[in-house]
N, C-alpha and C positions, 0 to 999 in steps of 0.2 A: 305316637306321632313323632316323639323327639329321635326313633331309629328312623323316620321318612327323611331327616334334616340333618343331621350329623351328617351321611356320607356326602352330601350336597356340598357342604362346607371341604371335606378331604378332595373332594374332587376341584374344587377350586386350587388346592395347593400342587394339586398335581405337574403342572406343567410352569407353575412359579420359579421364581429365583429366592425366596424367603427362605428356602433352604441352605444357600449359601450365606445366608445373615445368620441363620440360627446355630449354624457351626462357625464363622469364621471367628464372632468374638469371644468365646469360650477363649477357642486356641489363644486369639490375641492377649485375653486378660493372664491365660497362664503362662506365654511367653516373656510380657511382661514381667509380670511378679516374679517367676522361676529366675529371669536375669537381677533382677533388683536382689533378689536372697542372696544369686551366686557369688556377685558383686560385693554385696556387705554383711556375710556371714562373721566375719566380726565381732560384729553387732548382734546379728542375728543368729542366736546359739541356741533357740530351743528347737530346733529338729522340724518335723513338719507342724507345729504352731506355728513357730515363725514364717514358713511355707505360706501355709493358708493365711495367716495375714497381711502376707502381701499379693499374693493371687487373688485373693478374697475381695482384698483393697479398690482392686481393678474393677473385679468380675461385680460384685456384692451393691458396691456404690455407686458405679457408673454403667458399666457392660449393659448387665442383668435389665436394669428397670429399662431401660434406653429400649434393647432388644423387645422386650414384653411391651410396649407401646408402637414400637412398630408393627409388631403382630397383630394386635389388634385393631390396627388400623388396616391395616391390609383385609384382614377379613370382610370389614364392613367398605370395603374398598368398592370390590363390585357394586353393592347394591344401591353407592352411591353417583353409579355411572348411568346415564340416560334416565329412561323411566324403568330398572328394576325394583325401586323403592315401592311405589306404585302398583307393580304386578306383588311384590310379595306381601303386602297388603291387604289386595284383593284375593290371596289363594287359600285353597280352605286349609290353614294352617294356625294355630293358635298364637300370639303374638308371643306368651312367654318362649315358646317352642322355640321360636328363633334366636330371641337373647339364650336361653342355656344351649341350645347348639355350638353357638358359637363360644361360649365359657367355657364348654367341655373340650373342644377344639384348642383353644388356647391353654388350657387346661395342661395337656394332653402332651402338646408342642412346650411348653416349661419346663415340664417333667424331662421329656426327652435331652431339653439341654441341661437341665441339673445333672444328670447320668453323664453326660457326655464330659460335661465338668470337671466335674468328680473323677473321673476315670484320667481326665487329662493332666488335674491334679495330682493322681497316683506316679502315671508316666514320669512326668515333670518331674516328682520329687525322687523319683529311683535317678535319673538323669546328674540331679547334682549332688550325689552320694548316699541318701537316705535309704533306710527298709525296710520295705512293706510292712514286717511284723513289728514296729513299732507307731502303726497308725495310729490315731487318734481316735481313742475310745468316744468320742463324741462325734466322729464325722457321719453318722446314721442320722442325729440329731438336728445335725446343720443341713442335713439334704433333706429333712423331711420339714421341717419346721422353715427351712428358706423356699421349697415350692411350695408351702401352705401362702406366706407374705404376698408369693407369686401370684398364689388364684386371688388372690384380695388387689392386688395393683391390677389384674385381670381385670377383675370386674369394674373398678375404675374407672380403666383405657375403654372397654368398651361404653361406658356411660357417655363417655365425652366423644366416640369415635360413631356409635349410633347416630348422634346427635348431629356433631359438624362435619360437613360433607369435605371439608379439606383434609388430606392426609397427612399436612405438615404441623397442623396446628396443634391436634391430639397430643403429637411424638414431642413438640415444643413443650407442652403442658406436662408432660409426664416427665420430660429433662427439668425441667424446672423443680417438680416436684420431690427429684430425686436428692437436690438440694437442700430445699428446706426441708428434707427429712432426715438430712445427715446433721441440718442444723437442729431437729428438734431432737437429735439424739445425743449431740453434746449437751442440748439445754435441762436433759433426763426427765424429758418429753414424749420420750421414744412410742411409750403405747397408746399415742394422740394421735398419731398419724402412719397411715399405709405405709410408706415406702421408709421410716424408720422400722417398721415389723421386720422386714426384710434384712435391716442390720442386726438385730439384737437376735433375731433365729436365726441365723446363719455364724452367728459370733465373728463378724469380718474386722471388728474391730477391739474385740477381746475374746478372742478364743479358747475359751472357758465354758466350762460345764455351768449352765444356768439350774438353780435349786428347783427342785419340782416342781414348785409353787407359781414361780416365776414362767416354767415352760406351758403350766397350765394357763394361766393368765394369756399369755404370749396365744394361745391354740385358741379360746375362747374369745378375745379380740379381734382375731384373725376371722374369724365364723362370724361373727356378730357387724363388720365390717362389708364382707362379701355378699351378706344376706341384705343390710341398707342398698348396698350400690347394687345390688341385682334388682332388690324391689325398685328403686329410683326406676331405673333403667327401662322395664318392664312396664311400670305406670307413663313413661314419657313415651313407651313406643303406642300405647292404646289411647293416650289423651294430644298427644302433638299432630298436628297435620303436619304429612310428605311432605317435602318438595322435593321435585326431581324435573 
């Protein structure tokens, strides 16, 4: 059932402009950061760490969750236009089927800007002198473990984007969240909440090799997190009455 709904969902981006959201803030966050390095390399002498801490800064902290909140509100955008809530309710379709359709979607779309990131960050850092062969044995780490954070703030935006039929409010609550995540990650709080996952796997803010223990924790958090807000989500679409 869930191959009948996935392509539903890609066909809705089709002819969108989300596309120019999902690339434009990468570039921005590395334009950013790449100027702030070239500007105070001074300061900033360890090579592409100091790079990715400060693109990271951008991207990691504000960019990233900002982006992922708009996406998924956009998804649930349609169905909360006229009476499609309604029809999709009525079709012989399983309710889970719609929420992981759209997880996978979002999913899918994270991934594709993490790549894009990353690559941007490669470019950028050859731009203001760095190279290549001295990448960051950890940057596989930071891009698999920061789109893991991602399917976890995923499933989140979609809880709260399922839910309320405005598209500003979701993207409100998710900037919001990105805050007190950055606060509970100074407070060394960090595996309390979502959108700190996000900093502590991607390292944006100490770009360091985390001890295995800690990346395992970091993975198992991440999963245990995404499974609550999917179940939530899933039990509020078969127990809440439509409106539409």
């Amino acid at each position: 059932m869930l191959k009948r709904v996935v392509p539903a969902e890609w066909l809705k981006l089709r002819h969108s402009h989300l596309w120019i959201v999902l690339l434009a803030l990468p570039i921005v966050s590395v334009l950013m950061g790449c100027g702030n390095f070239y500007m105070n390399q001074g300061v900033l002498q360890n090579g592409w760490y100091s790079l990715w801490s400060q693109v990271g800064l951008f991207y990691g902290e504000f960019f990233f969750p900002t982006l992922i909140a708009i996406c998924c509100a956009y998804l649930c955008r349609l169905e909360h236009a006229g009476k499609n809530w309604n029809m999709m309710m009525t079709a012989p379709i399983p309710v889970a089927s719609i929420f992981w359709a759209k997880l996978y979607t979002a999913s899918i779309l994270t991934g594709f800007v993490q790549l894009v990131f990353v690559l941007l960050y490669m470019i950028g850092g050859t731009m203001v002198g760095l190279s290549l062969s001295e990448l960051p044995g950890e940057l596989f780490g930071w891009l698999v473990r920061g789109w893991l954070a991602a399917v976890t703030i995923c499933s989140f935006q979609l809880l709260l984007s399922l839910r309320i039929r405005s598209f500003a409010v979701p993207v409100g609550i998710g900037l919001g969240a990105t805050f007190l995540g950055l606060g509970m990650y100074v407070a060394k709080s960090g595996l309390f909440f979502p959108h700190s996952l996000l900093t502590i796997g991607m390292g944006v803010l100490s770009p360091e090799s985390l001890p295995v223990q800690q990346q395992l924790t970091v993975v198992v958090v991440n999963l245990l997190y995404t499974a609550a807000f999917s179940a939530a989500a899933i039990y509020q679409l078969r127990t809440a009455d439509v409106s539409a």
